[in-house]
C-alpha positions as CSV (number, residue, x, y, z in Angstrom):
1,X,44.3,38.0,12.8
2,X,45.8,37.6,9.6
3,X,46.0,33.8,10.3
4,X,42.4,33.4,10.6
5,X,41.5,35.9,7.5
6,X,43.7,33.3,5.6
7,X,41.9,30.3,7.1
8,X,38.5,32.4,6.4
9,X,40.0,32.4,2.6
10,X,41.0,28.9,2.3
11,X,36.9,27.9,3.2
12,X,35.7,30.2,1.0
13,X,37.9,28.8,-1.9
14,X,37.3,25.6,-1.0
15,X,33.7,26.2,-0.8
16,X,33.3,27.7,-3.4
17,X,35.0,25.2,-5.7
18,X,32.8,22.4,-4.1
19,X,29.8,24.4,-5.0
20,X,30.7,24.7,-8.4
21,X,31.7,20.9,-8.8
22,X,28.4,20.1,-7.5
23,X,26.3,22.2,-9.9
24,X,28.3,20.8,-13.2
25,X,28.2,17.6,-12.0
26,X,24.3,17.9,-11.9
27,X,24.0,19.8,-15.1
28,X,27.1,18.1,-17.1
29,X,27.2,14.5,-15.4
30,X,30.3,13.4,-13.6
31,X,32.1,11.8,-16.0
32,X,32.0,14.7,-18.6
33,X,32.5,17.5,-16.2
34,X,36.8,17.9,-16.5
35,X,38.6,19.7,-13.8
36,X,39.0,22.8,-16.4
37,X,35.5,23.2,-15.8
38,X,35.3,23.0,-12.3
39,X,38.1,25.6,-11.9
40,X,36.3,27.9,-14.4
41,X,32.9,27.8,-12.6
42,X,34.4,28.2,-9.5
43,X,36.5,31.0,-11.0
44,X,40.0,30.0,-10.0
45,X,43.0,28.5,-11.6
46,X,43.4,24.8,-11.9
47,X,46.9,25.3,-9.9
48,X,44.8,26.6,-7.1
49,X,41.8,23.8,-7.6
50,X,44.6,21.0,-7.3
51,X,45.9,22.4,-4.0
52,X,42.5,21.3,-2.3
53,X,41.7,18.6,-4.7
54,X,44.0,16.5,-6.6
55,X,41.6,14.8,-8.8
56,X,38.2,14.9,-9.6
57,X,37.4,11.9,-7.1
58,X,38.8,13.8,-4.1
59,X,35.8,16.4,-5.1
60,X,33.3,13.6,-4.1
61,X,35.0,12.8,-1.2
62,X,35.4,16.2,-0.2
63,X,31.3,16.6,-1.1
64,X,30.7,13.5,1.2
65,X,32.6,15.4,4.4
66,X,30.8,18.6,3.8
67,X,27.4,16.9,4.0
68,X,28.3,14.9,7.3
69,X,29.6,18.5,8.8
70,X,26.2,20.0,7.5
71,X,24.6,16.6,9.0
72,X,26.1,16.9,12.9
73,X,25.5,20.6,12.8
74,X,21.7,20.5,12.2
75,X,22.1,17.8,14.7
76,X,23.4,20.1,17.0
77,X,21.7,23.2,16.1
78,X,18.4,22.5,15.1
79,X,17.7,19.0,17.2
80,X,19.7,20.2,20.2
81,X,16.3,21.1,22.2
82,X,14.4,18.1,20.9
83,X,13.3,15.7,24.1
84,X,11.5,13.2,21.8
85,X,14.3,10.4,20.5
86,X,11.8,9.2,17.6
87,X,11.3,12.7,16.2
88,X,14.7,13.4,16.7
89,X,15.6,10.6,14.6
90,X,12.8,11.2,12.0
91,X,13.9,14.7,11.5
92,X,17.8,13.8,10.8
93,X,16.9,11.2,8.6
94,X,14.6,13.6,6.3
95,X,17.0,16.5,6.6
96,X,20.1,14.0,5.1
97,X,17.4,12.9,2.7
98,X,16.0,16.5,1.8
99,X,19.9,18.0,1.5
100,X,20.7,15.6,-1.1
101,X,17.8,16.0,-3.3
102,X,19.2,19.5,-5.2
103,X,22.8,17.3,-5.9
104,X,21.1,13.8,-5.8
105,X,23.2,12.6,-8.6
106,X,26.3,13.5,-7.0
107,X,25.1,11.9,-4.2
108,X,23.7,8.6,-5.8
109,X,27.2,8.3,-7.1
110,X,29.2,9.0,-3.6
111,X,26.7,6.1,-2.3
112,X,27.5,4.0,-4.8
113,X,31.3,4.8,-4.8
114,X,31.5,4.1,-0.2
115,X,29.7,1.3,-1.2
116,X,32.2,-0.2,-3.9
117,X,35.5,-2.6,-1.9
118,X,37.2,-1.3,-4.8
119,X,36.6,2.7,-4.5
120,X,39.3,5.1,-2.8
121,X,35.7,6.3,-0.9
122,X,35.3,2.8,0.4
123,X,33.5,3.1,3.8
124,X,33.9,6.8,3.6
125,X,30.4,7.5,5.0
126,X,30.2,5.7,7.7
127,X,30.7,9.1,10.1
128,X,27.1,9.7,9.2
129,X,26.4,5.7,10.0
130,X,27.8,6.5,13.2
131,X,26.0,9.9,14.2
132,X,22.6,7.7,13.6
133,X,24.2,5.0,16.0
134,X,25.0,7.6,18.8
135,X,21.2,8.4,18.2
136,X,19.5,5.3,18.4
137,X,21.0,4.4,21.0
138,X,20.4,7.2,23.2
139,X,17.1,6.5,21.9
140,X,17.0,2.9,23.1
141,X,18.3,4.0,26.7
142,X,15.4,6.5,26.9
143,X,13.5,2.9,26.1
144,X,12.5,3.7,22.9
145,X,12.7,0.0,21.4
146,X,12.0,-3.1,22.5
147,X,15.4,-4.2,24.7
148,X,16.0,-7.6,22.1
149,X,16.1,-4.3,19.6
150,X,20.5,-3.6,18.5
151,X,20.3,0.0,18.2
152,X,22.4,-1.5,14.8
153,X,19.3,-2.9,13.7
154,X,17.5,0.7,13.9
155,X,20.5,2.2,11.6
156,X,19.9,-0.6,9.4
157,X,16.4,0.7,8.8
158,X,17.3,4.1,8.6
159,X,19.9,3.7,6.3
160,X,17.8,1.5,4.2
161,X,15.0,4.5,4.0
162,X,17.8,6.8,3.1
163,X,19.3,4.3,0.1
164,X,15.7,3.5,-0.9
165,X,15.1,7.7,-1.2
166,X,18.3,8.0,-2.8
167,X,17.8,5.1,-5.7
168,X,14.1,4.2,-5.5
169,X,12.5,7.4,-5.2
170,X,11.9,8.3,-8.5
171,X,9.5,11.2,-7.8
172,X,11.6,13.0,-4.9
173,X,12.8,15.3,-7.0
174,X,10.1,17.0,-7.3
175,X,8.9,16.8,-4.0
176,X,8.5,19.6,-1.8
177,X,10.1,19.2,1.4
178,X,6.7,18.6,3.6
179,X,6.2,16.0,1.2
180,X,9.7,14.2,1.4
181,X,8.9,15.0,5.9
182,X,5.3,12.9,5.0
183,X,7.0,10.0,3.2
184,X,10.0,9.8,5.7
185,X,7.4,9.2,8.4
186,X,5.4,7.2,6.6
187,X,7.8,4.6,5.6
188,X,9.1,4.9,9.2
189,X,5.9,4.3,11.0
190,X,5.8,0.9,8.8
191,X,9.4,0.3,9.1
192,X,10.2,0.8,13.3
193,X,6.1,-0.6,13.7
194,X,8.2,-3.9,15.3
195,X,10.6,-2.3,17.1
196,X,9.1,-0.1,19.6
197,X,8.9,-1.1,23.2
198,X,5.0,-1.1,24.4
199,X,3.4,-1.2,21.1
């Protein structure tokens, strides 16, 4: 019992400092947010911030994890029940879009940082890559796509609406989330046009 009520703690903490790097980030920008300020805002001492995260870099990367938890948890949660493999994927991809969009330039820069050879997040984000494989192709056994269709190749276009959101987007922002769902399918309905079997 006491084992778990310090576990219970150590989330919270953690949590709680993630929050807190999140909202400066947005509001200071990542390069002037210091880890003082992250340990203030989170309202514990910097000796405790460090035992979770070392360095400021390790809050991105700890930032990326949380989302790809929250990401296979909505999976499982919300999309458990869902028969339909093309709404299924349409709805993950506009719930990773729409959970970015309050953090989006944390997450621009996370994208931007698994993207870089030369990052420490390198790659980092390819769990998320890899719950959207799982997906397309269960999709593609449920004969979703055409069969000359690599479920790889339907990833490819999902990530590329999700980079194009992320960087292109200049209006999501201020979208309201039936509006980011409208675009998503939108773009998609152009995008998979080719790829499905029988049409």
């Amino acid at each position: 019992m006491i084992q778990s009520r310090r576990e219970t703690n150590k989330i919270k903490c953690r949590e709680k400092i993630l929050k807190a790097s999140r909202r400066l980030f947005k509001a200071k920008g990542y390069e002037n947010t210091m880890i003082e300020d992250v340990a203030e805002k989170a309202e514990v001492s910097k000796a405790t911030l460090y035992n979770y995260f070392p360095n400021k870099e390790s809050l991105l990367l700890g930032t990326m994890e949380d989302e790809a938890e929250s990401f296979r948890r909505y999976i499982a949660e919300q999309l458990r029940d869902v028969e339909d493999p093309d709404e299924k994927l349409r709805r993950a991809l506009t719930f990773l879009i729409w959970d970015s969009v309050p953090f989006i330039s944390v997450s621009r820069r996370i994208l931007f940082l698994n993207a870089s050879e030369t990052s420490h997040m390198y790659g980092k984000a390819d769990e998320i890559t890899d719950i959207f494989l799982d997906m397309a192709e269960d999709a593609g056994r449920q004969g979703l796509f055409r069969e000359d269709v690599k479920a790889s190749d339907v990833v490819e276009i999902l990530m590329g609406v999700y980079l194009s959101s992320q960087f292109q987007w200049s209006d999501v922002e201020q979208m309201t989330e039936e509006e980011c769902s409208r675009k998503v399918n939108h773009i998609l309905d152009l995008a998979l046009a080719g790829v499905y079997a029988g049409r």
